[in-house]
Residue, then its C-alpha position, 0 to 999 in steps of 0.5 A: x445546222x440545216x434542218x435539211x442535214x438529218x434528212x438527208x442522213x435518215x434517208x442514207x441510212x434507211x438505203x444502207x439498211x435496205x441493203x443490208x436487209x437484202x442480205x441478212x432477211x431480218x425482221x428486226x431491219x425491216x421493222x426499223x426501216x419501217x419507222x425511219x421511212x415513216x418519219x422521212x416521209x413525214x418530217x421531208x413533206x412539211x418541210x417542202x411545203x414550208x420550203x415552197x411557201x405552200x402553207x403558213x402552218x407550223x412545222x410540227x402541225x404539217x410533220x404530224x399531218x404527213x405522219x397521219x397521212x402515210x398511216x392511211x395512205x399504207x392501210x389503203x394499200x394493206x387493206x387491197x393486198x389483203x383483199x387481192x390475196x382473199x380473192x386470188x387461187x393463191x392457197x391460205x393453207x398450203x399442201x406440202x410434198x417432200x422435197x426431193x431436189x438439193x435445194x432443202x438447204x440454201x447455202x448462204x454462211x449465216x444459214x449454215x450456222x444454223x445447219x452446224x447448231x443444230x448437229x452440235x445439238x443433238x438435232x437430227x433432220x427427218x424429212x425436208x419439205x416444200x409447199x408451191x405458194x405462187x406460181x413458181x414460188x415454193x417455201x421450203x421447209x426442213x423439219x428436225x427433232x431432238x435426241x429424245x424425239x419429244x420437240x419436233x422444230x419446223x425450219x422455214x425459209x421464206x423467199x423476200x421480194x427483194x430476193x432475199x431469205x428470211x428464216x423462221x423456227x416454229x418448236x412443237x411439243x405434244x403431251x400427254x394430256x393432249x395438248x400441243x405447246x407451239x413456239x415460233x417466231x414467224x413474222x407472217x400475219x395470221x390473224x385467225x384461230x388456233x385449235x383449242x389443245x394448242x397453246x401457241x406463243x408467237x415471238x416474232x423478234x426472237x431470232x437467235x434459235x438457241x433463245x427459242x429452244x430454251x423458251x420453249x422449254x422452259x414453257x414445257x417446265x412451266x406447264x409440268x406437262x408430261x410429254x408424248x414423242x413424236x411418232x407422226x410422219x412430218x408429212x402428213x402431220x403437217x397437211x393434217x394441220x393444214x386441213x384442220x386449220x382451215x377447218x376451224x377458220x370457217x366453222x368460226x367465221x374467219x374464212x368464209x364457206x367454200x360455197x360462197x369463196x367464189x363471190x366473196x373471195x376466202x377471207x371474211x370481212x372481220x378476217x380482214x380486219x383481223x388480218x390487217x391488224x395482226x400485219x401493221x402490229x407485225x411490221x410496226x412492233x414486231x408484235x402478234x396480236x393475241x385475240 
């Protein structure tokens, strides 16, 4: 068989899933594709230089080579995205406003099953929200909380530069001991610190939103916690959140001080790397690093 063959099927099927992707917004595509571009971009270098006589090595020596090369020719780009988004006016920590336009639900069908689970559930809506993350680009957030007002679920839907939506769930619980149990499956880098009462689980390959309510309730069981109802405004909770969040991160060195953001950017240099690392571990293995 011509070695060229699997070549030229990896690439169709990496543009069928490119495709696909841009209508489902899935992590899990995304995350396959990755690989399947790696190994094209490796295996299709050596065989071009083999193929034009531009060097004598082995095939498998040049595949590993190219496999090496893509690895630092994306932390180059990863590492200026990074340092691009440290120094832009783009907020880290976003402020949300409610949303008061049609637009709190987007009406693909996979996105209305969701809707249709959770009133099946018992999940009942309290407030729809929106933060501006660029100019012109809003996420938008819808927030519901259970009969019992004990676990409070923040739906986000996150805008694809392909144009696609990919959607995220994040579960939250307080009890009575103070603690707040967070369980999501957000695929966005973080990379920073968490207020010591959370006790925050991050499972970015989870996607189906009834497998992350029974995880976050069996966390709940686990930790024989008692837990406290909801009584905040989702509003305000959330910006309070946001507030605290950044506050923690510069008082530990994940971002620097405001006064010095303007000659250095927001982000630290070990932030970056904190960063970079959370972002190849997310794109590569779906995976948050737990520091």
């Amino acid at each position: 068989m011509n070695p060229d063959y699997p070549l030229v099927a990896a690439i169709v099927v990496s543009l069928v899933l490119l495709q696909l992707n841009q209508r489902r917004g899935s992590p899990v595509l995304a995350i396959f594709n990755r690989w399947l571009r790696w190994f094209i971009f490796a295996f299709g270098a050596a065989a071009v230089c083999i193929d034009l006589g531009w060097t004598n090595r082995p095939y498998a020596v040049l595949a590993v080579a190219f496999f090496l090369v893509w690895f630092l020719l994306e932390t180059l780009y990863n590492w200026l995205a990074i340092h691009a988004l440290s120094v832009s006016p783009l907020p880290l920590f976003p402020r949300f406003t409610l949303n008061h336009s049609s637009e709190e639900w987007p009406t693909h069908p996979r996105l209305l099953k969701i809707r249709d689970w959770l009133r099946a559930n018992g999940f009942k809506q309290v407030q729809a929200l929106k933060a501006e993350v660029g100019p012109g680009i809003h996420l938008r957030v819808s927030i519901y909380q259970d009969t019992d007002a004990g676990m409070r679920l923040q739906i986000t839907f996150l805008p694809q530069g392909n144009g696609a939506l990919a959607v995220s769930y994040s579960l939250s619980t307080n009890t009575v001991s103070g603690y707040r149990y967070v369980t999501d499956n957000l695929h966005l880098p973080f990379g920073g610190f968490y207020p010591e009462n959370w006790l925050v689980e991050r499972n970015p390959w989870r996607r189906s939103l009834a497998r992350m309510v029974k995880r976050h309730r069996n966390r709940l069981a686990r930790g024989n916690e008692m837990i406290a109802p909801w009584t905040t405004d989702p509003l305000n909770d959330l910006n309070t959140q946001q507030r605290e969040l950044e506050r923690i991160n510069t008082e530990l060195g994940f971002l620097f001080p405001q006064a010095e953001r303007e000659e250095h950017g927001k982000i630290s240099h070990e932030g970056r790397y904190r960063v970079w690392k959370e972002y190849w571990m997310l794109n590569y293995f779906g995976r948050s690093v737990r520091y």
